[in-house]
N, CA, C and O atoms as a printed pandas DataFrame, in Angstrom:
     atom_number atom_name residue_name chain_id  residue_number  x_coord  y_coord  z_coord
0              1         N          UNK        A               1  -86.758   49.541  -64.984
1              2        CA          UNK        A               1  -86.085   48.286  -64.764
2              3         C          UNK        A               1  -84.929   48.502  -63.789
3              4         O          UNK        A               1  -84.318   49.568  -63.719
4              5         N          UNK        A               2  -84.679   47.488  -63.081
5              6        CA          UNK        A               2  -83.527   47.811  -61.929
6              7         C          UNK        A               2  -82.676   46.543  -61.820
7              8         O          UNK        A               2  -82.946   45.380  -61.520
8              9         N          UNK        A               3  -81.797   47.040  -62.095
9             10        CA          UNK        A               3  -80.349   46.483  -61.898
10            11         C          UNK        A               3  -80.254   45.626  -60.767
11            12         O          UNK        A               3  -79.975   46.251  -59.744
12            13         N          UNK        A               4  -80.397   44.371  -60.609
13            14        CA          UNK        A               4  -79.812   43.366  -59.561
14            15         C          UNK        A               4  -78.622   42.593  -59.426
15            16         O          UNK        A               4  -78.782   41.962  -60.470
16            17         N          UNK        A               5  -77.631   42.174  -58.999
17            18        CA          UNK        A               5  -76.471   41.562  -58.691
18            19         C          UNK        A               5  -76.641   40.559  -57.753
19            20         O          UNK        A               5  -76.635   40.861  -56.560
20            21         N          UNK        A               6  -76.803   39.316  -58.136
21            22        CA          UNK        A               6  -76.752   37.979  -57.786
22            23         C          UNK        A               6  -75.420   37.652  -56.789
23            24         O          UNK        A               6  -74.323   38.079  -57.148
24            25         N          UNK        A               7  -75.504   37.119  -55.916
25            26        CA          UNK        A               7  -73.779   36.453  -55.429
26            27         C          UNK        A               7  -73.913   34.855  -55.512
27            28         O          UNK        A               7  -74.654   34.173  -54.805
28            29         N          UNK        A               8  -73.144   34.444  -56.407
29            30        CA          UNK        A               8  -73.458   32.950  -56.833
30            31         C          UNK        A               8  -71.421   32.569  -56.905
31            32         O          UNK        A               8  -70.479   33.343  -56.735
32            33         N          UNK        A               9  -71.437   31.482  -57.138
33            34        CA          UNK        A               9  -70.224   30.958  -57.184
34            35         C          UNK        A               9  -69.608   31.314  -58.325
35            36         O          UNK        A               9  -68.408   31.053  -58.408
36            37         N          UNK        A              10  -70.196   31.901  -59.310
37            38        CA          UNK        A              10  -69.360   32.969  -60.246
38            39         C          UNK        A              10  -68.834   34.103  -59.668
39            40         O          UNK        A              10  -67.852   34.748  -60.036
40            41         N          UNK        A              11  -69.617   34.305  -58.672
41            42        CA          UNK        A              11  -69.179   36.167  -59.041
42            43         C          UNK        A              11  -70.619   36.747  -58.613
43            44         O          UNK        A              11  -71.233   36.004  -57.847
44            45         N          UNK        A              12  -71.342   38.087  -59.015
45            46        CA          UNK        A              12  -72.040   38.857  -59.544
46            47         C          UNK        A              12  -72.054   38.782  -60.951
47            48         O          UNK        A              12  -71.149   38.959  -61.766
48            49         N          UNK        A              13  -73.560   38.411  -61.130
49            50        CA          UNK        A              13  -74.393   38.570  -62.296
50            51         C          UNK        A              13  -75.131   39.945  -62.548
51            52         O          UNK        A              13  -75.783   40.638  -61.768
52            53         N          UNK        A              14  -74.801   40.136  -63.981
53            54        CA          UNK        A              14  -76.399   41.395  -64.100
54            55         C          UNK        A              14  -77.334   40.794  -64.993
55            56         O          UNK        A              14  -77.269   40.055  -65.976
56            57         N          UNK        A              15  -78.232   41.360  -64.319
57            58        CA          UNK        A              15  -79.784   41.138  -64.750
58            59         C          UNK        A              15  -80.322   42.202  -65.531
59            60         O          UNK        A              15  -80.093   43.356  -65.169
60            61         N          UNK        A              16  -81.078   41.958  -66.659
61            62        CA          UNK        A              16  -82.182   42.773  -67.126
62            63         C          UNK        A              16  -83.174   42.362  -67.736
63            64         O          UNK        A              16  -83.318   41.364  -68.441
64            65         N          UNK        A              17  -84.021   43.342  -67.383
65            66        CA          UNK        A              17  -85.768   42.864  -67.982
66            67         C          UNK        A              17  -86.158   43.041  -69.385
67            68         O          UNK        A              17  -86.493   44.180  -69.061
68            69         N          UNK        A              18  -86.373   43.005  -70.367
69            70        CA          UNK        A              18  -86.517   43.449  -71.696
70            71         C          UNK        A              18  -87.805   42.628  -72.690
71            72         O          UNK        A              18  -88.558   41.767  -72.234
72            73         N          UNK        A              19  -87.819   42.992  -73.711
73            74        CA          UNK        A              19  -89.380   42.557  -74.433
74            75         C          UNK        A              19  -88.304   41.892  -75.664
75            76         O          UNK        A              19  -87.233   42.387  -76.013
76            77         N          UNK        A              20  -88.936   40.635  -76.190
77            78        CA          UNK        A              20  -88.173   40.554  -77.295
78            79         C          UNK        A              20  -88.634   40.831  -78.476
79            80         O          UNK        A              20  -89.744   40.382  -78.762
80            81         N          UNK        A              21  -87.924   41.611  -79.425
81            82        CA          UNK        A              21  -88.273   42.439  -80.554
82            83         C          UNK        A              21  -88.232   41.514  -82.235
83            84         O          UNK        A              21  -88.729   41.830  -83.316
84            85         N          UNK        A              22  -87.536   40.478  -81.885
85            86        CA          UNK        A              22  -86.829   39.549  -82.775
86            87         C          UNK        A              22  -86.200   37.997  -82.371
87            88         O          UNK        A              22  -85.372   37.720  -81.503
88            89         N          UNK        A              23  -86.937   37.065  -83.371
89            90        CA          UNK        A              23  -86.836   35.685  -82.853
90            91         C          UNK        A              23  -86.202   34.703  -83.934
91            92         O          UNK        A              23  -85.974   33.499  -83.813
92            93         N          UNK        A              24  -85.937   35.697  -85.227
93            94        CA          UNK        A              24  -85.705   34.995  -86.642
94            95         C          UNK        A              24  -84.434   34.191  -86.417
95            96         O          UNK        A              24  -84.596   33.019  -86.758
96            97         N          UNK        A              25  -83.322   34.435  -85.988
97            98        CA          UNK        A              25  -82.174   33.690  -85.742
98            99         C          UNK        A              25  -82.354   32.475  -85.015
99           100         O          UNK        A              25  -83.353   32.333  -84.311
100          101         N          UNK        A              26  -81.366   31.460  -85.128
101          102        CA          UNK        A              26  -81.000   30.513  -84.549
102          103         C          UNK        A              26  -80.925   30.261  -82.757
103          104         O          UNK        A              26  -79.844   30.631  -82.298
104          105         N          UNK        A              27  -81.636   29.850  -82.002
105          106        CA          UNK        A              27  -80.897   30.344  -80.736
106          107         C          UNK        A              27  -80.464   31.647  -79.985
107          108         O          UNK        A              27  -79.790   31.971  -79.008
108          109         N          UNK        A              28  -81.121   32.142  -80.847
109          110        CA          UNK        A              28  -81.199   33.764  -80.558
110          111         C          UNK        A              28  -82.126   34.765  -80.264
111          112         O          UNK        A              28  -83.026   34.758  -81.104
112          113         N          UNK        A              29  -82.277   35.681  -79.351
113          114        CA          UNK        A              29  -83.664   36.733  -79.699
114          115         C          UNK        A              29  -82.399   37.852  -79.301
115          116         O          UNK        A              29  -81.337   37.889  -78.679
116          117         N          UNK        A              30  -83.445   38.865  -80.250
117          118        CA          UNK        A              30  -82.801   40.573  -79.939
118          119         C          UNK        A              30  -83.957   40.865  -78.856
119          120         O          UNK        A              30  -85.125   40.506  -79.010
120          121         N          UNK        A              31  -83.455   41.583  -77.713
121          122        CA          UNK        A              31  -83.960   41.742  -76.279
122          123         C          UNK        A              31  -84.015   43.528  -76.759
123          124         O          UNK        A              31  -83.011   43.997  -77.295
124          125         N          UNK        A              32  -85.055   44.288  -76.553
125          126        CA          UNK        A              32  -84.986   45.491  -76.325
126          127         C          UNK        A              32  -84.928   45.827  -74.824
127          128         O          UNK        A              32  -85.787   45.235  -74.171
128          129         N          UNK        A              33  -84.257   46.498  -74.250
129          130        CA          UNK        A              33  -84.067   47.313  -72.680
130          131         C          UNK        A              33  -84.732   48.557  -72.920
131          132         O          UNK        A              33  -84.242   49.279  -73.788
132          133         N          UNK        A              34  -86.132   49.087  -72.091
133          134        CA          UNK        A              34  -86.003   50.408  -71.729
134          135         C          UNK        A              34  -85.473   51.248  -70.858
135          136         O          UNK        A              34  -85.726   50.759  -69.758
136          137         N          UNK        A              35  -84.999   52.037  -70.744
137          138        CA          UNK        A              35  -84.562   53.090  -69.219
138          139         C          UNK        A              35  -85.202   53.959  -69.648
139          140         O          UNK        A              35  -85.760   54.007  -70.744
140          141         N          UNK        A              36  -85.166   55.254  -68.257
141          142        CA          UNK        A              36  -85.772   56.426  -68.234
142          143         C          UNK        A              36  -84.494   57.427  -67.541
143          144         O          UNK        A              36  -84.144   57.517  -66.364
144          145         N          UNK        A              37  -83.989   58.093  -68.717
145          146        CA          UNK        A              37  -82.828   58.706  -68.642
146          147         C          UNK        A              37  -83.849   60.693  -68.683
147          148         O          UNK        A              37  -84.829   61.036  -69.344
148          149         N          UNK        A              38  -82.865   61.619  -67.513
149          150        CA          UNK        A              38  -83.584   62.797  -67.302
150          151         C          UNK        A              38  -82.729   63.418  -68.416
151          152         O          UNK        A              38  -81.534   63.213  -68.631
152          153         N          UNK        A              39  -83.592   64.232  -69.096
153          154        CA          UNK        A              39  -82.759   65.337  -70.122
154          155         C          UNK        A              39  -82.194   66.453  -69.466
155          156         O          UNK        A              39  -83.006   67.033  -68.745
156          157         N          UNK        A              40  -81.223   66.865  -69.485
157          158        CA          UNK        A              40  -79.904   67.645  -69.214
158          159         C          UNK        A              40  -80.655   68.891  -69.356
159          160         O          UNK        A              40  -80.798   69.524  -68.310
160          161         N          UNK        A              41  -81.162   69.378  -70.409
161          162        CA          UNK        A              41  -81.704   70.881  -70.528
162          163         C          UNK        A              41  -82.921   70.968  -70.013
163          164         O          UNK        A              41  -83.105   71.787  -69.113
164          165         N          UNK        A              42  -84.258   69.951  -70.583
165          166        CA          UNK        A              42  -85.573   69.951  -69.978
166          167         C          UNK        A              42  -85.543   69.613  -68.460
167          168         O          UNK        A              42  -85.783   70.355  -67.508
168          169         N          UNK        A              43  -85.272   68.610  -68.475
169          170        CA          UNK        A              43  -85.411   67.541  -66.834
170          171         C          UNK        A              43  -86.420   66.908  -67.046
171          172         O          UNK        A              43  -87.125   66.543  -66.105
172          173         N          UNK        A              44  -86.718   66.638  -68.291
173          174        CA          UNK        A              44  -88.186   65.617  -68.457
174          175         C          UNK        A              44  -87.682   64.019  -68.716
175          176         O          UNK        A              44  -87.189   63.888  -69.836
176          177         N          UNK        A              45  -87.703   62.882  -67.976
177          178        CA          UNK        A              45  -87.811   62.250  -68.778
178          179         C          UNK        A              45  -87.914   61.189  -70.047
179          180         O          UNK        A              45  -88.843   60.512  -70.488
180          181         N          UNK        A              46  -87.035   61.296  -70.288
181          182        CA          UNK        A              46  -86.766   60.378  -71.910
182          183         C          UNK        A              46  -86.769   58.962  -72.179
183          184         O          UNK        A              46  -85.947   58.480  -71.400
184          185         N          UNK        A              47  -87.233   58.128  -72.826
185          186        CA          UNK        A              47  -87.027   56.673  -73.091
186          187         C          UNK        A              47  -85.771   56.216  -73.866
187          188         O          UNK        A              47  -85.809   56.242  -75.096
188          189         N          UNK        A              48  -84.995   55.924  -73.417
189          190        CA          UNK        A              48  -83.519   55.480  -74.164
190          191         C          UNK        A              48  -84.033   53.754  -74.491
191          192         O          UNK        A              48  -84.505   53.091  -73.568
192          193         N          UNK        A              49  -83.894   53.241  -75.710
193          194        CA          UNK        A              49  -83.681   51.923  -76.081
194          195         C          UNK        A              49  -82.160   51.155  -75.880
195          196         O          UNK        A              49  -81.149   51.823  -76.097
196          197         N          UNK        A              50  -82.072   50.061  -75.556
197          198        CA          UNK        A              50  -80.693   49.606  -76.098
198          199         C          UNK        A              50  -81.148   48.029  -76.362
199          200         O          UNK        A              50  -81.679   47.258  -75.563
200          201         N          UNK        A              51  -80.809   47.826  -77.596
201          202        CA          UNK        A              51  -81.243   46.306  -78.317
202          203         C          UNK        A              51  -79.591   45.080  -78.235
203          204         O          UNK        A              51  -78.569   45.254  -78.898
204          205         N          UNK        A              52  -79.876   43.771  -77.084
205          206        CA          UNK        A              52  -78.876   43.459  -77.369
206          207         C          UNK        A              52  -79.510   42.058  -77.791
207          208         O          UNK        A              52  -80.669   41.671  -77.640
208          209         N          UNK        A              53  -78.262   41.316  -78.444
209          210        CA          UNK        A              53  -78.912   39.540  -78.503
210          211         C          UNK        A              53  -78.701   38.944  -77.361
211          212         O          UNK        A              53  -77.688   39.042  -76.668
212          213         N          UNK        A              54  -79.499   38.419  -77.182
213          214        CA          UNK        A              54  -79.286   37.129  -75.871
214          215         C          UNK        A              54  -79.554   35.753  -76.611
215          216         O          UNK        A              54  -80.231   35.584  -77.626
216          217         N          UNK        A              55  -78.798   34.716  -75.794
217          218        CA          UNK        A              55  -79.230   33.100  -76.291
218          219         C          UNK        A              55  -80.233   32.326  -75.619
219          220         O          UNK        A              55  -80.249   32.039  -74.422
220          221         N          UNK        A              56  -80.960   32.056  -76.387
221          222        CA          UNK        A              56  -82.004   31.344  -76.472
222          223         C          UNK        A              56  -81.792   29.887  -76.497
223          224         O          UNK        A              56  -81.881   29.570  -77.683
224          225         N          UNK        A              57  -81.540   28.769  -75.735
225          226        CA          UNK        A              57  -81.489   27.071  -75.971
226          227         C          UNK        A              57  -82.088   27.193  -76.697
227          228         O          UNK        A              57  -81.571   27.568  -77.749
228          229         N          UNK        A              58  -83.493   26.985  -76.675
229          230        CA          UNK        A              58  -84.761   26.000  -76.823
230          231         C          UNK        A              58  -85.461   26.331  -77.907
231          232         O          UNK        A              58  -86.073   25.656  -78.735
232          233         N          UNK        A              59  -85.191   27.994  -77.716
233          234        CA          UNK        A              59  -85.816   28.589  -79.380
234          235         C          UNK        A              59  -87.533   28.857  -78.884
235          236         O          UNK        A              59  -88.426   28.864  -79.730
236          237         N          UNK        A              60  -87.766   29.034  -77.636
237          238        CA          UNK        A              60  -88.490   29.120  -76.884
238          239         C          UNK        A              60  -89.431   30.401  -76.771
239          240         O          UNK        A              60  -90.602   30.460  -76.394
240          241         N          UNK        A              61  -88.585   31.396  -77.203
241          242        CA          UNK        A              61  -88.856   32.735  -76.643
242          243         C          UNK        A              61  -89.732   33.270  -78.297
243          244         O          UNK        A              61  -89.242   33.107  -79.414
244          245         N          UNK        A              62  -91.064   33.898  -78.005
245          246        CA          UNK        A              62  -91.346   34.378  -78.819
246          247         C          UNK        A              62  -91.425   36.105  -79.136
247          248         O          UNK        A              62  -90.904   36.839  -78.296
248          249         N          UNK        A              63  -91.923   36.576  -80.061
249          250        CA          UNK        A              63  -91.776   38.085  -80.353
250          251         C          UNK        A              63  -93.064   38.682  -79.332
251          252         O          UNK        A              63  -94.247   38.367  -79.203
252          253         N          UNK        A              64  -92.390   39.457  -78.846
253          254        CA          UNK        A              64  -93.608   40.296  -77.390
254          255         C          UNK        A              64  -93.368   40.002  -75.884
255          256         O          UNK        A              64  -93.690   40.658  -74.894
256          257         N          UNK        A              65  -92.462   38.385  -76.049
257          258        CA          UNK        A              65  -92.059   38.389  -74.269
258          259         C          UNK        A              65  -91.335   39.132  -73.729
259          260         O          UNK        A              65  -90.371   39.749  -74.181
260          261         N          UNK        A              66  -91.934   39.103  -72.340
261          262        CA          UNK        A              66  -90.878   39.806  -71.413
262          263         C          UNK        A              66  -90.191   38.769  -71.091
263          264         O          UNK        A              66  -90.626   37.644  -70.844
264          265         N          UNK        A              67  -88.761   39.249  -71.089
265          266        CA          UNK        A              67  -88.007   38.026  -70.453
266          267         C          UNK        A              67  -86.771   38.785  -69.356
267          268         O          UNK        A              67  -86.479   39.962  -69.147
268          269         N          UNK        A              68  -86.273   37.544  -68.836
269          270        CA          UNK        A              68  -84.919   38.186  -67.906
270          271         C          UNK        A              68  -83.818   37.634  -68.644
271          272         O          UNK        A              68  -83.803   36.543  -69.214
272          273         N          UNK        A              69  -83.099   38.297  -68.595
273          274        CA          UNK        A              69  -81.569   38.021  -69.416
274          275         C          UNK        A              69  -80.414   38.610  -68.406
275          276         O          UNK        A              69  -80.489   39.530  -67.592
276          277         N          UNK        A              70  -79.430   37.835  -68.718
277          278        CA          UNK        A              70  -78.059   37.726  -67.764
278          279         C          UNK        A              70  -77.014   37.491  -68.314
279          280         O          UNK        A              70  -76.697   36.440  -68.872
280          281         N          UNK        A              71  -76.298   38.615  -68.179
281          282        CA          UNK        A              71  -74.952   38.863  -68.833
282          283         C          UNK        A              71  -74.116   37.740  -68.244
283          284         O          UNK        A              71  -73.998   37.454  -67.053
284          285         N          UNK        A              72  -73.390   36.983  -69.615
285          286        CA          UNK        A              72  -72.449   36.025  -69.524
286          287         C          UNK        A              72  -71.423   36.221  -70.688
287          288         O          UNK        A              72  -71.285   37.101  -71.537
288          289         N          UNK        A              73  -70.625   34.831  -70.344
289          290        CA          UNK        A              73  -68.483   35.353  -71.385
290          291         C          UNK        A              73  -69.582   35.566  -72.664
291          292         O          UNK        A              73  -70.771   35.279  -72.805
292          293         N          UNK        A              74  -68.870   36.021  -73.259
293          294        CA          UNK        A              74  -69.440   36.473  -74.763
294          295         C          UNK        A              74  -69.375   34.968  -75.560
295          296         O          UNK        A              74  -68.341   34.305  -75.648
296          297         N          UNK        A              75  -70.471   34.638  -76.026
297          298        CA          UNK        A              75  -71.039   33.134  -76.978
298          299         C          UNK        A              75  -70.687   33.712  -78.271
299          300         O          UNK        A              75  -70.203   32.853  -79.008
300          301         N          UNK        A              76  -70.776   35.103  -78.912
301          302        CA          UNK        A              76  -70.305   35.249  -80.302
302          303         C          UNK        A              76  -70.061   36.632  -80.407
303          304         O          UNK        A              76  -70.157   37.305  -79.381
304          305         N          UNK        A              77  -69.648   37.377  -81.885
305          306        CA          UNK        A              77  -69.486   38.674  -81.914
306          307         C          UNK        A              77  -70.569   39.376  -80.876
307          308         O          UNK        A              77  -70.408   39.722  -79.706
308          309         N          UNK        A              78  -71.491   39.443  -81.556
309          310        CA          UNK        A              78  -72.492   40.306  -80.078
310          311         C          UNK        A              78  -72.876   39.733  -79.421
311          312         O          UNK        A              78  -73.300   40.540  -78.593
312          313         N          UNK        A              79  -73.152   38.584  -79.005
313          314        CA          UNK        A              79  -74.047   37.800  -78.160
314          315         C          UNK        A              79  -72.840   37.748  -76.979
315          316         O          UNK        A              79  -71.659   37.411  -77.056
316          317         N          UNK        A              80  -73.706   38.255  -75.790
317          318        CA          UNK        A              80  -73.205   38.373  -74.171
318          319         C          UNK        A              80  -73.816   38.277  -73.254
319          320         O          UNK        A              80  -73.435   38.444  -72.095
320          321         N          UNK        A              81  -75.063   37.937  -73.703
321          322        CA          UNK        A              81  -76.290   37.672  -73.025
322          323         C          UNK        A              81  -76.813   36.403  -72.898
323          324         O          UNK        A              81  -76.488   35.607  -73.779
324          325         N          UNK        A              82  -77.670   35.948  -71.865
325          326        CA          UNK        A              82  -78.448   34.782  -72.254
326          327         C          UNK        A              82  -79.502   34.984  -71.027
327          328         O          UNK        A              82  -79.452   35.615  -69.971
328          329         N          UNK        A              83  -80.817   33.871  -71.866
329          330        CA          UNK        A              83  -82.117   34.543  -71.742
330          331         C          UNK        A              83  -82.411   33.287  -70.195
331          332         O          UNK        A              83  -82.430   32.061  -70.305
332          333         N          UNK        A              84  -82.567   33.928  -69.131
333          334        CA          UNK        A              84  -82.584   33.207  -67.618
334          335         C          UNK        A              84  -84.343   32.561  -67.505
335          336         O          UNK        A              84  -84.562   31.479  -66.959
336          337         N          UNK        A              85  -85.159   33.180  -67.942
337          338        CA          UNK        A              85  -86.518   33.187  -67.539
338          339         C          UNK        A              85  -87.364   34.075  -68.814
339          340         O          UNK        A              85  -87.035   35.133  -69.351
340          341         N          UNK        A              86  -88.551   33.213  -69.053
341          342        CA          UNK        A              86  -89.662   34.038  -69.238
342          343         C          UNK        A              86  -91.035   34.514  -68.481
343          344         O          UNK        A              86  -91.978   33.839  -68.067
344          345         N          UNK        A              87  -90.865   35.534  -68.462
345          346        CA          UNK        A              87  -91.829   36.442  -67.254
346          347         C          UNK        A              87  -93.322   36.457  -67.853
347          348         O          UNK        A              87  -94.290   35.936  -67.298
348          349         N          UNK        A              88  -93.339   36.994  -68.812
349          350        CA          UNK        A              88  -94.727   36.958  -69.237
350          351         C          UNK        A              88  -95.867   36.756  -68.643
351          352         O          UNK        A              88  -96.915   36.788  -69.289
């Protein structure tokens, strides 16, 4: 997945691609991110996870999409995300 930066009348946006893992909440899905981080001793490699929430309007997004999500002001304790597109 690769990092893009938008120039919009905010600012720079970040983007990321992720699968959603979880849809049970309100307006919400948990977004899993993969990267491919090299191991320090091997050099092989590795799949790092990082699971964040993003907001969902519509309640739209089901368990298995790929979606794009875009970091925005923080909507609640974890939620800093919100869900731009479904790719699928």
């Amino acid at each position: 997945m690769t990092t893009e930066a938008v120039k919009n009348e905010r600012g720079q946006r970040r983007f990321r691609v992720g699968h959603v893992v979880s849809n049970k909440m309100d307006k919400t899905v948990v977004v899993a991110i993969e990267r491919l981080v090299k191991h320090t001793a091997y050099k092989k490699y590795v799949r790092r996870t990082s699971k964040v929430k993003a907001h969902d309007e519509g309640n739209t997004c089901q368990i298995g999409d790929n979606v794009r999500i875009a970091m925005t002001r923080p909507l609640s304790k974890d939620k800093k995300w919100r869900v731009v597109e479904i790719i699928k």
